[in-house]
N, C-alpha and C positions, 0 to 999 in steps of 0.2 A: 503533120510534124515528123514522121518519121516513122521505123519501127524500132524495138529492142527488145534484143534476143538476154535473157537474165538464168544464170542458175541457180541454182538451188536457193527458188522464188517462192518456195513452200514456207520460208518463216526465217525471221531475223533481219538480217537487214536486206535480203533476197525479196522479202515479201513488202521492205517498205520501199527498197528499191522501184518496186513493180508499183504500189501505190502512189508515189509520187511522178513516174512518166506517168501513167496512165492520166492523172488528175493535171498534167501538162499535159495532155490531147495526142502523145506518145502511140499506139498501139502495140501491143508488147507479146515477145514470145515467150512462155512461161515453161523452166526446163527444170524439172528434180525428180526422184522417183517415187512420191506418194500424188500418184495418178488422179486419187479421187479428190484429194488436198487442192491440189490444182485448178480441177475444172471448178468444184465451191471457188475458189479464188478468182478462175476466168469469168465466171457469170456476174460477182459482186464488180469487177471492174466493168465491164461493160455497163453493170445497170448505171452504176455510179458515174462513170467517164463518160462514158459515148464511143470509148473505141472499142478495137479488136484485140480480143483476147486469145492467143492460141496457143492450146497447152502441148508439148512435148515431153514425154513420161521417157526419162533415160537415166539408168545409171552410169554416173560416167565412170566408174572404175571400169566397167565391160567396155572394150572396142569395138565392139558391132554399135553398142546402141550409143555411144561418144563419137561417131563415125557419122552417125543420122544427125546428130544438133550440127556436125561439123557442115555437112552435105545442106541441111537448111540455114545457112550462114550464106552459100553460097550458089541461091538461086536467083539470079538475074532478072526474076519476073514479080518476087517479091521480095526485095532489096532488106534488109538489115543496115541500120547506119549506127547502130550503137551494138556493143557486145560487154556483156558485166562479167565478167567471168568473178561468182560470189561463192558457188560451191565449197565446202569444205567442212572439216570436223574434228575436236578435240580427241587426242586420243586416248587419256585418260590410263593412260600407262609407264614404265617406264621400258625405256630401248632394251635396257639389259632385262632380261628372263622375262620380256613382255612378247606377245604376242607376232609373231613375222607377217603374217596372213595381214592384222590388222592395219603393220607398217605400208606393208604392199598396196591397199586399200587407200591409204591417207598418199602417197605417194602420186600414185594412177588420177586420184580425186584433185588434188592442189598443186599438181606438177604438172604431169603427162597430159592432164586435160586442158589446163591454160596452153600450155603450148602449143598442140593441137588445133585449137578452133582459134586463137589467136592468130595463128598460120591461116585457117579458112577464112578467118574475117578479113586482115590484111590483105590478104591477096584480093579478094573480094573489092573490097573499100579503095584501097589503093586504083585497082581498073576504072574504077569509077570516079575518082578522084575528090573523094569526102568522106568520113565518118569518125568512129570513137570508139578504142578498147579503154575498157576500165579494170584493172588488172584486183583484186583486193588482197593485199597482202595486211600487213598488221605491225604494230610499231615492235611486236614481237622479233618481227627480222632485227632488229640491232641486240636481241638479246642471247642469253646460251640455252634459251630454254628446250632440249630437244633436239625429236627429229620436227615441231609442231613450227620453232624460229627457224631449222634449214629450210621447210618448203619457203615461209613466208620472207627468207632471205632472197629463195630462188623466183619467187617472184616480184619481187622490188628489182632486184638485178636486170634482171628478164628486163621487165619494161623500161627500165630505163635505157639500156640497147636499144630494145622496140624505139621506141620515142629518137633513138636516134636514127636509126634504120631510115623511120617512117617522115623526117622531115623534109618539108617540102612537097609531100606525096599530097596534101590536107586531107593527112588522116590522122590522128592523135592516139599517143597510149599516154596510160595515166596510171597510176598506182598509188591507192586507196590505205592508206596504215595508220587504220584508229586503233584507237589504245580498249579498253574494257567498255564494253558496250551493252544496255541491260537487253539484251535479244533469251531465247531461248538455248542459246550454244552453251553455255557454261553447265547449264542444267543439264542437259544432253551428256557431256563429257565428266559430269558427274565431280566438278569441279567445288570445291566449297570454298569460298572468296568471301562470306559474311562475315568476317569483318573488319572486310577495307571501307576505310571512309566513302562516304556519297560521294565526295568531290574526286573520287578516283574513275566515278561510271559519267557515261557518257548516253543521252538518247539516243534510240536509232532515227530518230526524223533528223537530229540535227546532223549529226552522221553522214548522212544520205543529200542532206540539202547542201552541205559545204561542198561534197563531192563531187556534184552536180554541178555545183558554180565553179569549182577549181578544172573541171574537164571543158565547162564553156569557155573559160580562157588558157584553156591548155600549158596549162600547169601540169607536172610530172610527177612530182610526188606530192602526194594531198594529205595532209595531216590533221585530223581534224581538233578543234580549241586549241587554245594557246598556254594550258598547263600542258599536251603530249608533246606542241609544238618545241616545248623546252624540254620534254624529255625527251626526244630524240634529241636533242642540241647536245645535251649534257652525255649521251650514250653514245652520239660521235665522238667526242671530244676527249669519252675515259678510255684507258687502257684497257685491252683486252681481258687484265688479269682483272682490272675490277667488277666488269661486267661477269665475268665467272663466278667471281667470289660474291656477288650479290644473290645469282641464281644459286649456289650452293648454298648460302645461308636462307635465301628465301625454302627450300626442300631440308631445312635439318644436315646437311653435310656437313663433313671434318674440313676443316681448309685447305686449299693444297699447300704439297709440303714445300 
């Protein structure tokens, strides 16, 4: 069935992403920096699947080792026909007297690197005349939360040029913008959301399967359920100022003046 190359495949929707090819007879290339994470992860695919599991240990903030997943995107002897680009991480700060190093990090992570290998795979896919970028941005892009909504801006945008770039080529980009999803990232970013209703979270299997069905018919932007479906409807639709004045009253702020 193919292969797919997935980042940051070590846990979230990265790891269910990799479970659901693989359990579609997929063979997948498994890419984040907890090395040992990985291969446990490659051996239980395999026993489970039946296919190939092949881990690639890179962080992609570094460009040497985002250079290497770039470089195996684009080997002709063993083709990639999917590309997830899922890497990324809460930054758990704020822009002002936060952290520079950290933004640079998150930047290099959900910018520089979609671009990147997105370029390898493209060019890639395109000579050959078939495959699939799956971009993940977050319905965060329509909001003002951050520099965390500019990358996820910067990748909904991204793809959707891709997507247009790429038609015709039959090769597809897609971009992936679910809302709250219960994966491990929130914990990580040290985020405390308990307590927003259940009906705000979202599975990562359903997540991962809608995304999977909206890229088989090359659909561009993938939204997943039909309660985020209307909250981006309703986020297009508001005034810049209201979507600010949401995030500022969601963080405690004064209104603007």
């Amino acid at each position: 069935m193919g292969t797919a190359l997935i980042t940051g495949a070590s846990a979230g929707l990265g790891l269910e992403f990799a479970w659901q090819l693989a359990t579609a007879r997929h063979d997948v290339v498994l890419v984040a920096r907890d090395g040992d994470r990985l291969t446990r992860l490659a051996g239980q695919l395999e026993a489970a699947a039946g296919v190939r599991a092949e881990v690639l240990t890179a962080d992609l903030s570094r460009r040497d080792e985002l250079d290497l997943v770039a470089a195996r995107l684009t080997q002709p002897e063993r083709p990639v026909g999917l590309l997830v680009n899922n890497a990324g991480f809460g930054l758990a700060q704020p822009f002002v007297g936060g952290d520079l190093r950290r933004e640079e990090l998150a930047l290099d992570v959900m910018v520089r690197a979609v671009l990147v290998l997105s370029h390898a795979a493209a060019g890639a896919m395109t000579a050959r005349g078939r495959g699939a970028i799956l971009n993940v941005a977050s319905i965060a892009a329509l909001t003002a939360s951050g520099t965390y909504s500019a990358h996820k801006a910067w990748v909904r945008t991204f793809t959707e040029g891709l997507a247009v770039e790429l038609a015709g080529t039959g090769v597809t980009a897609t971009a992936l913008c679910p809302g709250l999803v219960h994966t491990e990232f929130h914990q990580r970013a040290d985020l405390d959301l308990g307590t927003l209703p259940e009906a705000a979270w979202l599975d990562p299997e359903d997540v991962v399967a809608q995304a999977l069905a909206d890229l088989r018919h090359g659909v561009v932007i993938s939204t997943p359920s039909l309660r985020y479906k209307a909250a981006a409807g309703a986020a297009r639709l508001a005034p810049r100022w209201a979507i600010r004045a949401v995030d500022r009253y969601r963080r405690g702020l004064p209104s603007e003046p």
